[in-house]
C-alpha positions in Angstrom: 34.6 154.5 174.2 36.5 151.4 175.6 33.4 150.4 177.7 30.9 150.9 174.9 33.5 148.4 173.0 33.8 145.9 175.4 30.0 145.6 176.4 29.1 145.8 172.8 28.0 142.2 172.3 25.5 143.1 174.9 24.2 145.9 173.1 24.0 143.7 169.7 22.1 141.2 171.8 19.9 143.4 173.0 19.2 145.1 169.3 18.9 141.8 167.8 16.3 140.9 170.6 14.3 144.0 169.7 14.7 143.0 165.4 13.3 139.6 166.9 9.9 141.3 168.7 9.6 143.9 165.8 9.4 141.4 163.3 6.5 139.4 165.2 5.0 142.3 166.1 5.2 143.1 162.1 3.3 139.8 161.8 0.7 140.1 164.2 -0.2 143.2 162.5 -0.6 141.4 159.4 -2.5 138.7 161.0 -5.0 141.3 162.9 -5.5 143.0 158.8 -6.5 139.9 157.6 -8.6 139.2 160.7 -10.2 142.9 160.3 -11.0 141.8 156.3 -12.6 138.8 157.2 -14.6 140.3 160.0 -13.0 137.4 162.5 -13.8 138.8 165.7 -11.7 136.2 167.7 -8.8 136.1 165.8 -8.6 139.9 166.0 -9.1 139.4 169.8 -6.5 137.1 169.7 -4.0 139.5 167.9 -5.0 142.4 170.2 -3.6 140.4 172.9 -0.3 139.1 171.3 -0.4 143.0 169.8 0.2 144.7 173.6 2.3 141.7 175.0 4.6 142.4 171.9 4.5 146.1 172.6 5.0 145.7 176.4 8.4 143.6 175.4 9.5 146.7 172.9 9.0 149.0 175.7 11.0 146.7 178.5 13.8 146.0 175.8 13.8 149.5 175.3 14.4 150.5 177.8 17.2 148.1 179.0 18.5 149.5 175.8 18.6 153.0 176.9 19.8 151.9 180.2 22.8 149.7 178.7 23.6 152.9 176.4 23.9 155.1 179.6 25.8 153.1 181.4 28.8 152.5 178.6 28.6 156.4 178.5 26.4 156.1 174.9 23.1 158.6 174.1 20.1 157.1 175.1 17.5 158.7 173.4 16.6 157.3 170.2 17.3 160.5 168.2 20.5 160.7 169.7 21.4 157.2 169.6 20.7 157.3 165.6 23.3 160.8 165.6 25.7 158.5 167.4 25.1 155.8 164.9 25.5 157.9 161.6 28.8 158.5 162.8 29.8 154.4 162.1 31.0 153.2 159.5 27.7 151.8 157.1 28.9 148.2 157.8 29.1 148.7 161.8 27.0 145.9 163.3 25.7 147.8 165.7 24.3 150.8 163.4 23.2 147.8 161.0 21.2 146.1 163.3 19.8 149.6 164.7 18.5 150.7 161.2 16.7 147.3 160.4 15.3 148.0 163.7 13.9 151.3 163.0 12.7 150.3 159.3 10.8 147.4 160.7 9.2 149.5 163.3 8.3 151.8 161.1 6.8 149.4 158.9 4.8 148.4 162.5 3.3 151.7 162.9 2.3 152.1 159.0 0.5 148.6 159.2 -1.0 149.6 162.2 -2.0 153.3 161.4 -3.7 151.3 157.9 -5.6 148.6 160.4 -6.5 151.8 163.0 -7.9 153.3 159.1 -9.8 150.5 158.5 -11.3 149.9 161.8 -12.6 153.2 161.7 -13.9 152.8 158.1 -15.7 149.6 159.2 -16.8 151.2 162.5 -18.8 153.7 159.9 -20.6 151.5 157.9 -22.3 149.3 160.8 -23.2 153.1 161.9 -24.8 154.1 158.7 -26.6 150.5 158.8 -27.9 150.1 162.0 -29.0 153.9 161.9 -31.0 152.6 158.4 -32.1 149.6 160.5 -33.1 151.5 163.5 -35.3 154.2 160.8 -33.6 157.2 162.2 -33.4 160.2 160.4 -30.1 160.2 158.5 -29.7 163.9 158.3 -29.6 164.3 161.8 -26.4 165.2 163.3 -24.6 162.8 165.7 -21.7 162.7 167.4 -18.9 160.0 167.5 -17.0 158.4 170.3 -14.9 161.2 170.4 -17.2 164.1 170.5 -16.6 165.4 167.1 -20.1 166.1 164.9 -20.9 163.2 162.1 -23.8 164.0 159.8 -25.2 160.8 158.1 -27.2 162.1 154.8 -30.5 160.6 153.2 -32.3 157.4 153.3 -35.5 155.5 154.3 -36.1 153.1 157.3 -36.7 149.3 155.9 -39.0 148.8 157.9 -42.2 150.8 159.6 -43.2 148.7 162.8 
């Protein structure tokens, strides 16, 4: 427990570093909603982008997280890590600065399981239009991008040409 003592400002560093890229990747998500409501198809391109660099620094602080926790003899699995934690007192820094992390990613993947919900509610209605545009027969079956069966019901062609 010495080690994981003595190299623990490294370990806060590292946590805070990881509060620092979950809390702009918190943002971008917010800023790729309000892209997806307004139907701004380069600012959504421009959060997709800063979306998977932000992920792709999670992942690499990650995973000199897990690495530092192995080496100072800590768990390095999350699940573990958070059992290791629990056993702190409340007002550790390090347990602290782990939960904000996990409530803030958390937070991430809700925002970005609503923005995935929306996409895909979008997605449906320029379906339903262009298959009204195109004078197709909306009760024929289809099938989505992911091979599952979608039935569009009723309706008329606008035009006859």
């Amino acid at each position: 427990m010495t080690a994981a003592r003595d190299r623990q400002p490294e370990l806060l560093r590292l946590l805070d570093q990881q509060i620092g890229a979950a809390t702009t990747l918190l943002g971008i998500l917010k800023t790729e909603r309000e892209a997806l409501n307004a139907r701004d198809l380069e600012s959504l391109s421009r959060s997709g982008d800063l979306k998977h660099r932000c992920l792709a620094e999670l992942d690499a602080l990650d995973t000199d997280r897990r690495q530092l926790a192995e080496l100072i003899g800590l768990p390095a699995d999350r699940v573990e890590f958070d059992d290791f934690l629990s056993t702190l007192l409340e007002r550790d820094p390090m347990r602290i600065r782990w939960q904000r992390l996990m409530g803030l990613l958390e937070q991430c993947r809700d925002l970005n399981e609503a923005n995935g919900r929306l996409v895909a509610l979008q997605r449906h209605h320029v379906q339903q239009a262009l298959t009204v545009l195109r004078g197709a027969d909306l009760d024929t079956q289809l099938y989505g991008p992911d091979g599952s069966p979608a039935f569009l019901s009723g309706g008329l062609p606008i035009s006859s040409a």
